[in-house]
C-alpha positions, 0 to 999 in steps of 0.5 A: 060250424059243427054238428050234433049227430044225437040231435041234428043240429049244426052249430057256430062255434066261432071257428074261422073256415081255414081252421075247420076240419069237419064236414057239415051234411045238408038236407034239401031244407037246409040248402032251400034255406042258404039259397033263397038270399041268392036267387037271380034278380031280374028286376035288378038286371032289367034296370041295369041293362036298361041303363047300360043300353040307355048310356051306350045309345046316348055315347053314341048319338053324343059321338055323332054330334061332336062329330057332326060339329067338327065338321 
């Protein structure tokens, strides 16, 4: 990326991020901008723990029945 002090803007210019040199300076409306995309979802942890407990109590109660039929 580059950017254009006379006008302001930041622009591609195809380099690679181990090739490039120069800083960019954002302002609050750019980082609002880059970091909506990557606000935390709790609808996807609340479905992910909910699984995540569902399969831990199921391997447990399995546990016990395997257990309980050894016997």
């Amino acid at each position: 990326m580059s950017y254009n002090a006379e006008t302001g803007q930041i622009a591609l210019n195809g380099q690679a991020p181990e090739v490039c040199n120069e800083y960019v300076i954002m302002g609050a409306g750019d980082f609002l901008t880059l970091s909506v995309g990557r606000a935390f979802d709790t609808e996807v942890f609340t479905t992910a723990a909910g699984l995540l407990l569902l399969s831990f109590v199921t391997g447990h109660f399995a546990g016990r029945l395997v257990r309980w039929l050894g016997k």
